[in-house]
C-alpha positions in Angstrom: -152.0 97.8 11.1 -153.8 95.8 13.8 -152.4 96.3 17.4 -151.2 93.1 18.9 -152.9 91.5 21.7 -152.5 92.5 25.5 -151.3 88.9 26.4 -153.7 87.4 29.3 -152.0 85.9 32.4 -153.9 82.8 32.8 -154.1 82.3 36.5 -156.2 78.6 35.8 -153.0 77.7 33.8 -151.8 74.3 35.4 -148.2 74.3 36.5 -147.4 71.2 35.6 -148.8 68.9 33.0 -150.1 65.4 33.8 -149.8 62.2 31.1 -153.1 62.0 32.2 -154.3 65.8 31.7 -152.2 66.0 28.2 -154.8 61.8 27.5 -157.7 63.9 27.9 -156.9 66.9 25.7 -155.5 64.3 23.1 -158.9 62.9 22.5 -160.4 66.4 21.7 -157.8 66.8 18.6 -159.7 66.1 15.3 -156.1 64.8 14.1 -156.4 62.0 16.9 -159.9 61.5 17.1 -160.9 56.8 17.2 -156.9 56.5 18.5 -157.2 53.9 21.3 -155.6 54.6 24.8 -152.6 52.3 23.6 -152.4 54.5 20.3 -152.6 58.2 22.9 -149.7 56.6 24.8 -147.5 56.0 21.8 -148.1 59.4 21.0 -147.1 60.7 24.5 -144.3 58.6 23.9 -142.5 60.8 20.9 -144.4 63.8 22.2 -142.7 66.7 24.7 -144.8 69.4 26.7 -143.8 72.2 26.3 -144.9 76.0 27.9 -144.9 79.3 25.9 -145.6 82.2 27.8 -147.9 84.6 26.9 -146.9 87.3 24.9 -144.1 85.1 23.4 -143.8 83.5 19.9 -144.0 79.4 19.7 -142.8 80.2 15.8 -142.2 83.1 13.6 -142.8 83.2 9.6 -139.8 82.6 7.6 -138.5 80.4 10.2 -137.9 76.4 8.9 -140.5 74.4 10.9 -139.4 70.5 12.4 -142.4 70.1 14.8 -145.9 70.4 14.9 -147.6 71.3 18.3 -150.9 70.5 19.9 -153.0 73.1 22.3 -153.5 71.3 25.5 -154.2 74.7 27.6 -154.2 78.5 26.7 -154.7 80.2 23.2 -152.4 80.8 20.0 -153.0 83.2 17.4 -151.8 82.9 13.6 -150.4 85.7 12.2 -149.3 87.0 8.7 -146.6 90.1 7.8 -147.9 92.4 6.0 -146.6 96.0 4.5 -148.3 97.9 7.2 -148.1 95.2 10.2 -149.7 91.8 10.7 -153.1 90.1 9.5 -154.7 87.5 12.4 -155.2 84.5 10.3 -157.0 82.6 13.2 -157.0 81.9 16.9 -156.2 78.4 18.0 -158.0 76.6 21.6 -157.1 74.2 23.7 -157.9 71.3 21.4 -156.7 72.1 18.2 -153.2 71.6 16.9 -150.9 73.9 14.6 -147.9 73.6 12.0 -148.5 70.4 10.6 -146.9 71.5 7.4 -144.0 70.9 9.4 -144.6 66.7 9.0 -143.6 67.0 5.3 -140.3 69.0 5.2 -138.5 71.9 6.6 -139.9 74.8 4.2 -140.4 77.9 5.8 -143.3 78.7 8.4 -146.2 80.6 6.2 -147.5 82.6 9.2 -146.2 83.4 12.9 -147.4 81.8 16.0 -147.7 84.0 19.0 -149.3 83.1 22.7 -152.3 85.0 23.3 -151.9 83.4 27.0 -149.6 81.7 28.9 -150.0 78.3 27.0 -148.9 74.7 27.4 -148.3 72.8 24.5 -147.6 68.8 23.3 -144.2 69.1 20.4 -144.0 66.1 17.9 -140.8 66.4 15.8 -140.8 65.6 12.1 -138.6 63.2 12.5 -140.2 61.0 15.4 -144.1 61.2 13.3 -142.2 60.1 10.5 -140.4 56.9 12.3 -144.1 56.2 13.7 -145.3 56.3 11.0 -143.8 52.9 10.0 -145.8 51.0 11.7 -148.9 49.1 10.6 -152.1 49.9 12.6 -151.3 53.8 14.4 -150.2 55.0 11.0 -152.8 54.2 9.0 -156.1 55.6 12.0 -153.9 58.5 11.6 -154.1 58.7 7.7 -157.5 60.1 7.3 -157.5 63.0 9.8 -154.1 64.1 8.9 -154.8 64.1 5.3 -158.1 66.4 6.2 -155.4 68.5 8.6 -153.2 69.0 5.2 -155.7 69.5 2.9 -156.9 72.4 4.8 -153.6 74.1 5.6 -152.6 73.3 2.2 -155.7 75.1 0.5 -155.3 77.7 3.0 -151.5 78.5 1.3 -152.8 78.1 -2.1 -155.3 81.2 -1.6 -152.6 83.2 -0.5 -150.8 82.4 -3.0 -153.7 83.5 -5.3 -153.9 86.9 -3.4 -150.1 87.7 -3.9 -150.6 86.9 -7.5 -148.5 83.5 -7.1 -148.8 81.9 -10.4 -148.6 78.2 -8.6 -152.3 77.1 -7.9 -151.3 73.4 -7.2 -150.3 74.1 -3.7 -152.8 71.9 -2.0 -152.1 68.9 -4.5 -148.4 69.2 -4.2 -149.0 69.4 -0.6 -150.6 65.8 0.0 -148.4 64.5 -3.1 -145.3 64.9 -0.6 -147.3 63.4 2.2 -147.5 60.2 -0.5 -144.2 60.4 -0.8 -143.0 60.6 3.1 -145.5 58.2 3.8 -144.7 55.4 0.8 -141.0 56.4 1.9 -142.2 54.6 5.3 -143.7 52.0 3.4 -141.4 50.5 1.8 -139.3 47.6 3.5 -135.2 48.8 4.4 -133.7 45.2 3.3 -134.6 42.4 0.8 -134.5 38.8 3.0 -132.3 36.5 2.2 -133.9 33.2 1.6 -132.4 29.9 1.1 -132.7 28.8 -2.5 -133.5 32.0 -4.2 -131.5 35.0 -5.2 -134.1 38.4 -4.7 -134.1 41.7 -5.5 -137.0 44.4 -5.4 -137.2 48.0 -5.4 -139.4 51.3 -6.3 -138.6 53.7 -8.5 -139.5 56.8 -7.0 -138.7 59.7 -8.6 -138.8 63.4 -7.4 -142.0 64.2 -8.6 -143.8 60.6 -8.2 -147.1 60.0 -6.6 -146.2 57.5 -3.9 -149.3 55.2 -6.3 -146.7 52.1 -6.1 -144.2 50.2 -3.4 -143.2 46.4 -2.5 -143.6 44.6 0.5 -142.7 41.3 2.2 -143.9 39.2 5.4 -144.1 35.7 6.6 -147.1 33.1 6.0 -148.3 31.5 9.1 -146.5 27.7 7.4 -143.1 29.6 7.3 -143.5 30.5 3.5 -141.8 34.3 2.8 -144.1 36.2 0.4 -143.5 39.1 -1.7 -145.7 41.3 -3.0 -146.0 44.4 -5.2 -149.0 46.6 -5.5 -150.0 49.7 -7.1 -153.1 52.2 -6.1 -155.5 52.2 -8.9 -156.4 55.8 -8.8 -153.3 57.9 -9.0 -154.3 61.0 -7.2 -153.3 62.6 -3.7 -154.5 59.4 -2.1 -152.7 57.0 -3.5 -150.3 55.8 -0.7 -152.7 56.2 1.8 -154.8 53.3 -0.3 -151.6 51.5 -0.4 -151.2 51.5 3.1 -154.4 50.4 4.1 -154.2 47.5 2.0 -150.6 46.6 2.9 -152.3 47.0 6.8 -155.2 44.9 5.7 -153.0 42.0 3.9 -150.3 41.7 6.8 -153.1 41.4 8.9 -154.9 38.7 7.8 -151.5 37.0 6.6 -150.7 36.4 10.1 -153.7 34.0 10.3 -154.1 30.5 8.6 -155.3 30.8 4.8 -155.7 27.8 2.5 -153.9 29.9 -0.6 -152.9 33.0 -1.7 -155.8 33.2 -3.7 -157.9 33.2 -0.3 -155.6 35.7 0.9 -156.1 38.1 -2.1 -159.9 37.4 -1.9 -160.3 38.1 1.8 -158.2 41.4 1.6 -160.5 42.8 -1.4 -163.6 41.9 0.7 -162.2 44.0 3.4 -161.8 47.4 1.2 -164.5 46.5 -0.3 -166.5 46.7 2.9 -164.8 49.8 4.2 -162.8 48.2 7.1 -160.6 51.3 7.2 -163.1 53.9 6.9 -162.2 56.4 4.4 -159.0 55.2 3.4 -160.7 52.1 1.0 -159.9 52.0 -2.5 -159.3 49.3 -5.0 -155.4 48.8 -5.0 -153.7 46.4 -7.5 -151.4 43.4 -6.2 -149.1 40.5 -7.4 -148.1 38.3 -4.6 -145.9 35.1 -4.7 -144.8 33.0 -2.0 -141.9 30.8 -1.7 -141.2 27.1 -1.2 -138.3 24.6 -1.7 -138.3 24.3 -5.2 -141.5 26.4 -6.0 -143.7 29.5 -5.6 -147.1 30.3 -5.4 -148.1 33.4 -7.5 -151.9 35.2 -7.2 -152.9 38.4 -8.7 -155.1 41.0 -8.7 -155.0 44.2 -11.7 -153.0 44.8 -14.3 -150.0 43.7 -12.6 -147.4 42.6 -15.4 -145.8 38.9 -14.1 -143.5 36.1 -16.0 -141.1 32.9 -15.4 -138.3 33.9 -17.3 -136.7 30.3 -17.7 -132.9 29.6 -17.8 -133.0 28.7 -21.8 -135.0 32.6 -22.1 -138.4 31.3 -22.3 -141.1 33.6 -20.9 -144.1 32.1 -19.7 -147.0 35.1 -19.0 -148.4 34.8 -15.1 -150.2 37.6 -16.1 -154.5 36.9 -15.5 -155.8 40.6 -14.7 -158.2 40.0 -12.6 -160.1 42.9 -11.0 -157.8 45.1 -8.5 -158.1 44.5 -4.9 -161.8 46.2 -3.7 -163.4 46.6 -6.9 -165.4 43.6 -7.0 -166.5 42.6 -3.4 -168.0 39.1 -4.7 -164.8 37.9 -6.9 -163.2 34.9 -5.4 -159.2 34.9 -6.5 -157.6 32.1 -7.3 -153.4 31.2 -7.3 -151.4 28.8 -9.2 -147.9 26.7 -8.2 -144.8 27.8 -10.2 -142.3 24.9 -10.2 -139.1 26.5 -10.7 -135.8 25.2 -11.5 -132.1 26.3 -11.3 -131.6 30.0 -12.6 -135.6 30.0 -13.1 -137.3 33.1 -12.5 -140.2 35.3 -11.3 -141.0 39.2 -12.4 -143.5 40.8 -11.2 -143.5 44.8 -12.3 -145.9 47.3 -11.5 -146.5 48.4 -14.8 -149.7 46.9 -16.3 -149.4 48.2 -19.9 -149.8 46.1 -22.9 -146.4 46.2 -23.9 -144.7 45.6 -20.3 -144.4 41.9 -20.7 -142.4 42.4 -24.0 -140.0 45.1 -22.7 -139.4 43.0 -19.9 -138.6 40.1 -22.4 -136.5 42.2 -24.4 -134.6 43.8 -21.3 -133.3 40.1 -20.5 -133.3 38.5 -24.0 -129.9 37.3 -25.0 -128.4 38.0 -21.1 -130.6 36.1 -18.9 -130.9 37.4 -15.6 -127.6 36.7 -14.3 -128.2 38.4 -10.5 -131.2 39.3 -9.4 -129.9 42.9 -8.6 -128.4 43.9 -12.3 -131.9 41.9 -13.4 -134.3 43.7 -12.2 -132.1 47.2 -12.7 -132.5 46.5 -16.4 -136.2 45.6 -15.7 -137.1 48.5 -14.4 -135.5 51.1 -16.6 -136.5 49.4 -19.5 -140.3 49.7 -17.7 -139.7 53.5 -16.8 -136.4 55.1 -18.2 -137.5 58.0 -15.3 -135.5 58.2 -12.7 -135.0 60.7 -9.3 -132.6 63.5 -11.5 -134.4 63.2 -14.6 -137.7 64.4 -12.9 -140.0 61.8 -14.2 -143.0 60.7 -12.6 -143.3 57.4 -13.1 -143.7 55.0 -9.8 -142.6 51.5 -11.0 -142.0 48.9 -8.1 -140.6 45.0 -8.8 -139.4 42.5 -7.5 -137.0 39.7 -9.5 -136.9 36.2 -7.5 -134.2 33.6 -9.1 -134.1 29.9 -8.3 -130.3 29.0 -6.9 -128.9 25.6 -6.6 -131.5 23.7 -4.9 -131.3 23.1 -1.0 -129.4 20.4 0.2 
């Protein structure tokens, strides 16, 4: 058994901790390193000091874990129970942060934090990251270093797992798969607009088990138009929503300033992840965006993105061009085509590329038309993925279902 520490009474210990003292040991985390002094203050913002004296525990194992917690001043060592005692799993500085496993869920702490010093420390609930996380520029800087911060910890779990004889080696995987998950969770818009003219409904299936690989969007054009988009990570792997979210960051970006057509839009966005513009976070990402007029949309595409005008007497007309995703060809130049639609006319647009996707979507509405958009696009997308969140599946399917109403007055 190894005997625990003497605590140290650190006499240099500051009393009282300054926004600006807490600034300075913000910048020396590897999970906030290129975070502008605007992003630091955000973080302050959700943050709380707080001080552990030494000898004390910030944690215990077995305990469930809602905050992760930054060293600003003093020491913290990891511990694990053991038969005979406790193993030291490391010793954390000023500098380095701790229980970020905590960001995902409420699972049980995997090892005991205990205050080698007296030690001041920064607290970030689960709850506020998560809300931050929202957002368009902080979340995604943040993306690459906490994904390095998981994978560690994550691997980390998975050895002990190993040395206990734990027959689950996918720890690390499942690890950054609930990260997607939370983070596509943030994603994803909470309401569908309601614009004049059109009936809409869009959703992502997102079962227990999913990736996070898919979601829907929707934001203004700079000449009023609403546009809606759905897009789908090419590689499925623990990346996925991160890649999603950088080009979700990267189209709502350059959205906001004059384009000529969505084609232009498309084309500048896959030059951007092309060229790395969020480092480490680039990755060709599939999209189907169309934007709405009185009496007409504008539809690009980039992937296998499955995409039809359903019209009112059942005719389907394929939208469908596969062009290259998003970021796989740097020197493709996209173009986008006018849809004039009529009453009860409508768009699909379905995340699911495969050959036969068009037709299941064809058969879903044949004989019924659309009727709402809502009980439209439920029967799109079960027919698309039967999966759903208490089957288990783990199939990520996002659509979105736009119907022409009576035509504005």
């Amino acid at each position: 058994m190894d005997p625990t520490p003497t605590p140290v009474v650190s006499e240099s210990a500051p009393p009282v901790l300054t926004r600006e003292q807490i600034s300075v040991r913000l910048r020396e985390v590897a999970l906030f390193q290129g975070l502008s002094q605007d992003d630091l203050s955000e973080l302050l913002g959700i943050s709380e000091a707080v001080r552990v004296d030494a000898g004390e525990y910030v944690f215990e194992e077995g305990e469930r874990g809602d905050h992760f917690y930054v060293i600003v001043h003093g020491s913290i060592e990891l511990r694990k129970a053991t038969g005979s005692g406790f193993k030291k799993l490391a010793i954390m500085k000023a500098g380095q942060a701790f229980g970020e496993m905590a960001l995902l869920n409420q699972t049980p702490r995997s090892a005991s934090a205990y205050a080698l010093e007296d030690t001041y420390l920064l607290s970030v609930s689960r709850a506020a990251f998560a809300q931050m996380l929202g957002g368009d520029t902080l979340s995604v800087r943040l993306l690459k270093n906490l994904s390095k911060a998981l994978w560690a910890t994550s691997v980390r779990l998975a050895a002990q797992n190993q040395t206990r004889g734990s027959t689950d080696h996918d720890t690390g995987h499942e690890t950054l798969a609930e990260f997607n998950r939370l983070l596509r969770a943030r994603l994803l818009p909470r309401v569908t607009p309601r614009v004049s003219g059109y009936d809409i409904a869009a959703a992502t299936l997102a079962p227990r088990q999913g990736s996070g690989a898919t979601a829907w969007d929707w934001f203004v054009l700079t000449d009023g138009r609403p546009a809606f988009a759905v897009m789908k990570a090419v590689k499925n792997d623990i990346f996925a929503a991160q890649r999603l979210a950088a080009a979700r960051m990267l189209l709502r970006s350059l959205a906001a300033e004059p384009q000529p057509s969505l084609g232009s839009l498309l084309t500048k966005t896959s030059r951007g992840l092309r060229a790395g513009w969020i480092e480490g976070l680039s990755g060709p990402v599939m999209v189907g965006i169309v934007a709405l007029a009185d009496g007409a949309g504008e539809w690009a595409e980039a992937g296998a993105i499955t995409a039809l005008v359903v019209r009112r007497d059942g005719a389907a007309e394929d939208l469908s061009r596969h062009a290259p995703p998003l970021g796989e060809d740097g020197d493709r130049n996209y173009e986008s085509e006018i849809i004039v639609m009529a009453e009860d006319d409508c768009v699909v647009a379905l995340t699911d590329g495969h050959s036969d996707a068009a037709a299941s979507v064809t058969e879903a509405l044949e004989g019924r038309g659309i009727g709402n958009a809502r009980d439209g696009l439920s029967r799109v997308v079960g027919r698309a993925s039967p999966a759903d969140g208490s089957t288990g599946g783990s199939s990520d399917v996002s659509a979105s279902i736009i119907r022409r109403t009576a035509p504005s007055r």
